[in-house]
C-alpha positions as CSV (number, residue, x, y, z in Angstrom):
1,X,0.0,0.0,0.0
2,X,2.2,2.5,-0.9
3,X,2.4,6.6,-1.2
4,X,-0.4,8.8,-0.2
5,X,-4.0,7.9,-0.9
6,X,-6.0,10.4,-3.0
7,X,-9.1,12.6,-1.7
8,X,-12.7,11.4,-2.0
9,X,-15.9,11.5,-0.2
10,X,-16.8,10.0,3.1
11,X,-17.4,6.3,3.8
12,X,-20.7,6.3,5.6
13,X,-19.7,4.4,9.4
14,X,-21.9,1.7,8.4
15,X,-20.0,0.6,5.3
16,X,-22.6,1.2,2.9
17,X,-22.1,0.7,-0.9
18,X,-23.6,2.8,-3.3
19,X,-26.5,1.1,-5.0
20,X,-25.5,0.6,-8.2
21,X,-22.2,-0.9,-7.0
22,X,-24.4,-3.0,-5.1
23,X,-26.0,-4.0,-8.1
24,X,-23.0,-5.2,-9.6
25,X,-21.9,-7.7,-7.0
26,X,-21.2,-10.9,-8.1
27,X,-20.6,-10.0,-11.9
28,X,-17.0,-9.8,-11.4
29,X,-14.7,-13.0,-9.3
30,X,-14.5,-11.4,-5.7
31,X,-11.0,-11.7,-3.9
32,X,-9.8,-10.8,-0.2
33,X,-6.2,-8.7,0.4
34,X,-4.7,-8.9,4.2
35,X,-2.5,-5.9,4.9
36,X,-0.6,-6.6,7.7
37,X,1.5,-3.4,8.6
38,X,4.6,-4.9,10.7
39,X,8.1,-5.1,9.9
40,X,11.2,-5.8,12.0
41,X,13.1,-3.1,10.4
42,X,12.1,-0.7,7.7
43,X,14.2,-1.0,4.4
44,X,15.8,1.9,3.1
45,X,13.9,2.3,-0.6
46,X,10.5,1.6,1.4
47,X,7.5,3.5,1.2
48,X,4.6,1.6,2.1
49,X,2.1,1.6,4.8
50,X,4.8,-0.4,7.3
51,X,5.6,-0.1,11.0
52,X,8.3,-1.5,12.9
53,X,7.4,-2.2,16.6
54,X,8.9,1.8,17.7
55,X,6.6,3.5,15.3
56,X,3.6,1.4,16.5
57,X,2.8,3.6,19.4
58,X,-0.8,2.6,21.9
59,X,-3.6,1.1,20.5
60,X,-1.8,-1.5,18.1
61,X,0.2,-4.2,18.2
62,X,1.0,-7.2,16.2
63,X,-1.0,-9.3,19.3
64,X,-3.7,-7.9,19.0
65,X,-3.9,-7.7,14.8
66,X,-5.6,-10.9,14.3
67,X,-8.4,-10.2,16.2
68,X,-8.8,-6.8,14.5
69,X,-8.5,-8.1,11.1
70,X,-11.5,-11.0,11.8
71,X,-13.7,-8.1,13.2
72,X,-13.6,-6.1,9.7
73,X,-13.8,-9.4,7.7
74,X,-16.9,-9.9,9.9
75,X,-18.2,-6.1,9.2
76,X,-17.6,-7.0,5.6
77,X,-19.5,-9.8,5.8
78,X,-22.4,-7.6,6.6
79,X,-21.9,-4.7,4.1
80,X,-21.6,-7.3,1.2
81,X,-24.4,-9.5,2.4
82,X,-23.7,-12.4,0.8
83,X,-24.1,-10.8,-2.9
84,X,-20.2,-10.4,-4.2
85,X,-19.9,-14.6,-4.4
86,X,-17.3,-16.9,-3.1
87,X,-13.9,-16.1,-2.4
88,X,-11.6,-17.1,-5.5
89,X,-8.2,-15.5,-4.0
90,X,-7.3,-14.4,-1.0
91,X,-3.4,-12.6,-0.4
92,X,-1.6,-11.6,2.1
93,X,0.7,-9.2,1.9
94,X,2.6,-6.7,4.1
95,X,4.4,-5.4,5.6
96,X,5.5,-8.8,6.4
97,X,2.8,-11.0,6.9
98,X,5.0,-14.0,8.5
99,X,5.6,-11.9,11.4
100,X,2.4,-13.2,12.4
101,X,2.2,-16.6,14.3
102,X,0.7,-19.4,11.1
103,X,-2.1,-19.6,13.6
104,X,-2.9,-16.3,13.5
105,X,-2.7,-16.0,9.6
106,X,-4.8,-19.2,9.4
107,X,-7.6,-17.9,12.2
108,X,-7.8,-14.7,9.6
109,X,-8.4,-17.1,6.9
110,X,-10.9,-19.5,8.4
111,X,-12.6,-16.3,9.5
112,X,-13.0,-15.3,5.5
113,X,-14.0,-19.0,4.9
114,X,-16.5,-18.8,7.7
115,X,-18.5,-15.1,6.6
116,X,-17.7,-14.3,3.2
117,X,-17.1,-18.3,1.9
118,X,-13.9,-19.5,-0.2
119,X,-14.6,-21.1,-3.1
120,X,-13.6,-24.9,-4.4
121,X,-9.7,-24.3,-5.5
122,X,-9.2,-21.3,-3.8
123,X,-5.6,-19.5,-4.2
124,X,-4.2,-18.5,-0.8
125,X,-0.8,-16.6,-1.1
126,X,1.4,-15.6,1.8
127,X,4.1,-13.1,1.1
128,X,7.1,-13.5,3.3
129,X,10.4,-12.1,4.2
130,X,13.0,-15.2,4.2
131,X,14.1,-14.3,7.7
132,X,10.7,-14.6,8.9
133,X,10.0,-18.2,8.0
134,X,11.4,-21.5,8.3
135,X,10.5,-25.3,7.2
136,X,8.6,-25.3,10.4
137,X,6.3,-22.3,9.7
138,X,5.9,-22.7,6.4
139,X,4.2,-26.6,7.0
140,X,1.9,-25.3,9.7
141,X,0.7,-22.4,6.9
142,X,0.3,-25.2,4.1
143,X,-1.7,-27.1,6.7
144,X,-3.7,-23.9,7.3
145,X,-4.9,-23.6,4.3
146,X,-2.3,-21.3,2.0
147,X,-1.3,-22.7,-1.3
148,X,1.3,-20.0,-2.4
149,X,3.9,-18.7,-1.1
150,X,5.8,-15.6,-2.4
151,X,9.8,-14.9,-1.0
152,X,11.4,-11.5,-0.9
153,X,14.4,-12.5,-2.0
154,X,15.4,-8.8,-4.1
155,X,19.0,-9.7,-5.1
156,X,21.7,-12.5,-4.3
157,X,24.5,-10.4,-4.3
158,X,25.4,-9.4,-0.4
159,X,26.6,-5.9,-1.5
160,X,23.1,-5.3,-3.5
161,X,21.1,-6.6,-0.4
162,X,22.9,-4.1,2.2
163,X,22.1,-1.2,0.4
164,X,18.7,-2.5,0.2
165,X,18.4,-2.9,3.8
166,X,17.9,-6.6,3.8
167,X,18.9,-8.2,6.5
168,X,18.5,-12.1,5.0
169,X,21.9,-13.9,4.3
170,X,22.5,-14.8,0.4
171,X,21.1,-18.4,0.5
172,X,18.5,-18.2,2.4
173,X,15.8,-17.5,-0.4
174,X,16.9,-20.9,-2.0
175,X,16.2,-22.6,0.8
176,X,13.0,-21.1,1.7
177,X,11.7,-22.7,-1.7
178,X,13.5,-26.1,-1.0
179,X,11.0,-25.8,2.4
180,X,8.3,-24.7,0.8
181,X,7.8,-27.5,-1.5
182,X,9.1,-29.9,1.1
183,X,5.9,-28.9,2.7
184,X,3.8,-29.1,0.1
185,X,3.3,-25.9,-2.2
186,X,2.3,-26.5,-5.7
187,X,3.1,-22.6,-6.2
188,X,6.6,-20.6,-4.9
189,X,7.5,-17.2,-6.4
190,X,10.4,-14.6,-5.5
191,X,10.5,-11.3,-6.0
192,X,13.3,-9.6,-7.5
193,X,14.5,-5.7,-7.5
194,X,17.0,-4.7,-10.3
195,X,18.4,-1.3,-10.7
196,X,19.8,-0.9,-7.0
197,X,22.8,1.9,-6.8
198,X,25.9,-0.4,-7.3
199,X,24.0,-3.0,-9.0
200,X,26.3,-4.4,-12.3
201,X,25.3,-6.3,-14.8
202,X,27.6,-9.4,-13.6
203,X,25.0,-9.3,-10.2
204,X,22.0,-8.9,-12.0
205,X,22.6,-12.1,-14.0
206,X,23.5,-13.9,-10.8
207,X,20.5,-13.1,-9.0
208,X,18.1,-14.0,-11.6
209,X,20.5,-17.5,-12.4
210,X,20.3,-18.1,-8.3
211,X,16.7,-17.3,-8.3
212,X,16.1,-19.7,-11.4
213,X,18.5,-22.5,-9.2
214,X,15.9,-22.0,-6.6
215,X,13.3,-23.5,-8.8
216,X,9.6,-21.3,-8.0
217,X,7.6,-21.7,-10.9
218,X,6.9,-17.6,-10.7
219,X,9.5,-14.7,-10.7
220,X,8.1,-11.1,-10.0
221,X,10.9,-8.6,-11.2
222,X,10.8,-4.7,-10.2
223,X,12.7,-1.8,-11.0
224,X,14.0,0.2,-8.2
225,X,11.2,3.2,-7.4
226,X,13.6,6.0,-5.8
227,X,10.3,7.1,-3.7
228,X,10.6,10.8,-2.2
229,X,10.7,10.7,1.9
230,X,12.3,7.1,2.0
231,X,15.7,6.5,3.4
232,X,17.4,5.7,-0.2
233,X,16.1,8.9,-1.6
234,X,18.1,11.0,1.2
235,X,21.2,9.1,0.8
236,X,20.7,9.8,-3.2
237,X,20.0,13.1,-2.0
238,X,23.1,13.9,-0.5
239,X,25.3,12.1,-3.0
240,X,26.1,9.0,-1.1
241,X,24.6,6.9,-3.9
242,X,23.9,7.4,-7.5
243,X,20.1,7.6,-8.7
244,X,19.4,4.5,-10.9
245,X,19.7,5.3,-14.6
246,X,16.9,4.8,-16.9
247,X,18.7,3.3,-19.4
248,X,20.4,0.5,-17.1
249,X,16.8,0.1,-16.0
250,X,15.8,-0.6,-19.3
251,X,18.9,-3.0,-20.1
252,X,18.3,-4.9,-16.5
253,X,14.4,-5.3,-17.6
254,X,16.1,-7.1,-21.3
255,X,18.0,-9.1,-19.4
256,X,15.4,-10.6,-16.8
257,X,12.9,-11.0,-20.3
258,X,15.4,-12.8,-21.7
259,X,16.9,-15.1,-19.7
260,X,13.5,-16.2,-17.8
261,X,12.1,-16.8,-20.8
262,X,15.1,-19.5,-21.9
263,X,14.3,-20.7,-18.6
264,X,10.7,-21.2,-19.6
265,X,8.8,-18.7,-17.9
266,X,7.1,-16.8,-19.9
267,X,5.9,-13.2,-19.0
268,X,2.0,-12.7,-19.0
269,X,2.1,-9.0,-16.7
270,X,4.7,-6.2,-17.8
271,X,7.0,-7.3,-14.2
272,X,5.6,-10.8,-14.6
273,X,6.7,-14.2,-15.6
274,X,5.3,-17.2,-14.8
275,X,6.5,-21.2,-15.3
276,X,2.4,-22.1,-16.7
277,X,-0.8,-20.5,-16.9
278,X,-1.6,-22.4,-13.8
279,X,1.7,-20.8,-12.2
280,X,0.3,-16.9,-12.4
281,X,-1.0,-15.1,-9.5
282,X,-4.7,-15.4,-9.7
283,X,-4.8,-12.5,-7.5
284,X,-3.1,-9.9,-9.7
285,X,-4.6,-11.5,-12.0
286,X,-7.9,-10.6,-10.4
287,X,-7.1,-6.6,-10.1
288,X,-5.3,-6.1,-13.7
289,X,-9.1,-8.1,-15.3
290,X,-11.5,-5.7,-13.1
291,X,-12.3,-8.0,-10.6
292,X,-13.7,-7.3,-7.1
293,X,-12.3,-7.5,-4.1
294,X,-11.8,-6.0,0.1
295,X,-8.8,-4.5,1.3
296,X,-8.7,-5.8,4.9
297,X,-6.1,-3.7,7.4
298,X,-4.5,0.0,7.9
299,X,-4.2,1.6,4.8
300,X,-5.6,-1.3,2.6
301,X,-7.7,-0.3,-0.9
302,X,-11.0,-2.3,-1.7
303,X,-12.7,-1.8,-5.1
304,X,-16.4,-3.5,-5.0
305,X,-19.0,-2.8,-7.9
306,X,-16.9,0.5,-9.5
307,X,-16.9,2.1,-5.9
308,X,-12.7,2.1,-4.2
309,X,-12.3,3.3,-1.1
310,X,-9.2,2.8,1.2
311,X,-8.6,2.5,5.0
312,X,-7.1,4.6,7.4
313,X,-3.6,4.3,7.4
314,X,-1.8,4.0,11.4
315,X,-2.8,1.1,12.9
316,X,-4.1,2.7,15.9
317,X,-6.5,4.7,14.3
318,X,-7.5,1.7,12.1
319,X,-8.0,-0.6,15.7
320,X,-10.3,2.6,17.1
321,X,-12.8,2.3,14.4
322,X,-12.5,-1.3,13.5
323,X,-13.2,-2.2,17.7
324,X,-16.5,0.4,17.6
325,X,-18.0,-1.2,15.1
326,X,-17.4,1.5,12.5
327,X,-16.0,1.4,8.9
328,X,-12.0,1.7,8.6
329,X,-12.3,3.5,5.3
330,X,-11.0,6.9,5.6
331,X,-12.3,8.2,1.9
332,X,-13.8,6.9,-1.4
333,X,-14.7,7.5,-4.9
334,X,-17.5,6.2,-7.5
335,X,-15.9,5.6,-10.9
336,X,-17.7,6.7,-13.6
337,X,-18.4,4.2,-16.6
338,X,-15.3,6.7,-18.5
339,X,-12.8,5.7,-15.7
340,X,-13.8,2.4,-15.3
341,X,-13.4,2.0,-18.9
342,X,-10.0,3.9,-18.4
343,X,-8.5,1.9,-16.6
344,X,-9.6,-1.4,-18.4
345,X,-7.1,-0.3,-20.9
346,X,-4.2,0.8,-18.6
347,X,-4.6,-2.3,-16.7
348,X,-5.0,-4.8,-19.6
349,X,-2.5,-3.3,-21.8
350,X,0.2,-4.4,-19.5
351,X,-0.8,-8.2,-20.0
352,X,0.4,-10.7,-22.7
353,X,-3.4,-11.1,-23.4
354,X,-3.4,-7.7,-24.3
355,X,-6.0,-5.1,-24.4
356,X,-9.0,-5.5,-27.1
357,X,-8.7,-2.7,-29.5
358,X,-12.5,-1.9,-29.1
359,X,-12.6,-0.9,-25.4
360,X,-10.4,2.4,-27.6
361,X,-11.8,5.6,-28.6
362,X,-11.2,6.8,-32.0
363,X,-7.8,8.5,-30.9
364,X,-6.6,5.5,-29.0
365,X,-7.5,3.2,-32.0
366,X,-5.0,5.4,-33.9
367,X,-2.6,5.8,-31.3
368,X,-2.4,2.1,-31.0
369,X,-1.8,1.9,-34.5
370,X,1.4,4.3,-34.1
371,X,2.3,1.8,-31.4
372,X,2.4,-0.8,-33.9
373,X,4.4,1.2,-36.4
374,X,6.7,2.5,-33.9
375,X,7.5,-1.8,-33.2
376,X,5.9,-0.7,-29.8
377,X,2.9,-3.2,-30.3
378,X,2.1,-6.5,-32.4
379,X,1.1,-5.5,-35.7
380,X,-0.4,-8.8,-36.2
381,X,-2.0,-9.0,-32.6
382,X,-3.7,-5.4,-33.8
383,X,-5.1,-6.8,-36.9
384,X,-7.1,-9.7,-35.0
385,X,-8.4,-6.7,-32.7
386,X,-5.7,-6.9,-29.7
387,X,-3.3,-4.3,-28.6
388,X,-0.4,-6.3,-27.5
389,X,3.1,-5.2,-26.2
390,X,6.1,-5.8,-27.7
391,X,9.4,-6.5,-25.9
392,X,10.1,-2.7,-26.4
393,X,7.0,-2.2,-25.6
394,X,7.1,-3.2,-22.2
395,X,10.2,-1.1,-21.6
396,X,7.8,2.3,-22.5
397,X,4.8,0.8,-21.3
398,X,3.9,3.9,-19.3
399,X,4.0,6.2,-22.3
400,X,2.1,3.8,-24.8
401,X,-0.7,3.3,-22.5
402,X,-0.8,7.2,-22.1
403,X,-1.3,7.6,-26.0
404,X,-4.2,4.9,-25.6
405,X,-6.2,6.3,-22.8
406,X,-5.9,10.3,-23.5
């Protein structure tokens, strides 16, 4: 949940949806997200809604969390009155999750099971900081219930991770996945972050060849955000690191396509690649196709029937409201059928599938043409009606999907 929410309206204390977003419950697959805001230590390039146990203050505490959490699945559970449909995913995600005792986690998601209902084959992902698990805790979560588990792995190079602020020994990723399918997980991704200040080539290519040793049958791959107010950005600030350069980023991003691909996974999301269809986040999946779903935590975004609204941020705020019975959302807004539409097209044009070409107006029709002559998009995707990236087109994403949607 990172950076500053936007403005909006109030959410009414009881929750209420608008009715025409109530009227659309249940058209769209319905997912769950569990923020949980705790982290031992708070990396450097780091800007999301995170606490470490000195920033808590009164009124919160990693404790008391599960107990909080179950009470706003249970408010949900009223506001949605049984209309959205069964639970297809449900992630969480942090923060660091696996601070959390696996009993907790899996009370939190017997609670879902119990008032909103998870359907047959439902995807359960845990993310997790290597540090925090171990072949132990990762069993009593399979037995709980979870059936994906993604690492924070970042880089494999000890000089890329310190500058990072991550405290997990070079190894330990690899053996997190050995774990996880020792105890039974049919699905293990790792994140990685290319782009770090000091970052060569040489380091890049070993993290993604260790991360591929590891064997996860997913591989998320990010380019270093330098976000304003983090620790990273002072240091860049005042010269004790370089700012990452756009076209290293670019040659980083060509390097992770390529040599996952020869691996065999295949990229199906711009920061994506996945071993088999089966393999992909059904989750993300669920957000970039317009699905529905409730942010549960401090800070967490929900999107239900065209109306998003997101909670307030500190945890002690969020345990005031969530203990009095009263919504957590701080603000929300109504999308109108234009931005709904909107951002069908951003969110779809970053996925192999692609974006079909008659969700665009007139000018984005022609702009995706340009696309296509500019070797930005598949010519021959176009002419069967789908806007699809090229390899090139993934690096400027941003900028094409611009031209589509203005």
């Amino acid at each position: 949940m990172a950076g500053q929410p936007p403005g909006g309206e109030a959410v009414p204390a009881d929750g209420r949806l608008p009715e025409a977003s109530i009227g659309r419950l249940g058209g769209a697959p319905f997912g769950v997200y569990v923020h949980v805001p705790f982290c031992l230590t708070r990396c450097g390039y780091c800007d999301f809604n995170t606490y470490t146990a000195s920033e808590l203050g009164s009124g919160a505490s990693r404790e008391t969390y599960a107990a909080l959490a179950i009470d706003e699945i249970r408010f949900a559970a009223k506001v949605l009155a049984g209309r959205a449909g069964p639970v297809q995913t449900v992630f969480f995600g942090g923060g660091t999750p696996t601070l959390l005792p696996p009993a907790d986690l899996t009370a939190i998601l017997r609670a879902i099971d119990g008032e909103l209902g998870l359907a047959d084959g439902v995807e359960v992902t845990a993310e997790a900081n290597p540090e925090t698990v171990d072949e132990r805790t990762l069993a009593q979560l399979r037995a709980g219930g979870f059936t994906r588990i993604s690492l924070g792995m970042q880089s494999a190079v000890p000089h890329v991770l310190a500058v990072l602020d991550r405290v997990h020994q070079p190894g330990r990723p690899e053996q997190c996945v050995a774990w996880a399918r020792a105890a039974g997980f049919g699905q293990v991704s790792l994140d990685l972050i290319y782009g770090t200040p000091g970052e060569s080539d040489a380091d890049w290519e070993t993290s993604l060849d260790r991360a591929l040793a590891a064997g996860p049958d997913h591989i998320s791959a990010y380019s270093l955000i330098v976000e304003g107010g983090t620790r990273l950005a002072a240091r860049i600030r005042r010269g004790e690191l370089p700012m990452p350069d756009d076209d290293v980023l670019a040659d980083r991003y060509l390097m992770a396509d390529a040599t996952l691909g020869a691996a065999g996974l295949d990229w199906y999301e711009v920061s994506n690649w996945a071993a088999s269809p089966e393999a992909e986040c059904r989750h993300n999946r669920l957000y970039w196709t317009g699905g529905d779903w409730w942010g549960i935590g401090p800070g967490a975004h929900s999107h239900a029937g065209g109306t998003r609204w997101w909670n307030v941020r500190h945890p002690a705020a969020y345990a005031e409201r969530v203990s009095a019975g009263l919504s957590p959302g701080q603000a929300r807004e109504v999308l109108t059928d234009a931005e709904r539409t909107t951002e069908k097209i951003m969110l779809a044009t970053r996925l192999a599938s692609g974006c079909p070409a008659q969700e665009l107006s007139t000018a984005g029709l022609a702009a995706a043409r340009r696309a296509a002559a500019d070797g930005l998009a598949s010519q021959e995707a176009l002419d069967q009606g789908i806007v699809r990236l090229t390899r090139t087109g993934r690096l400027l994403a941003d900028a094409v999907i611009r031209d589509l949607t203005d």
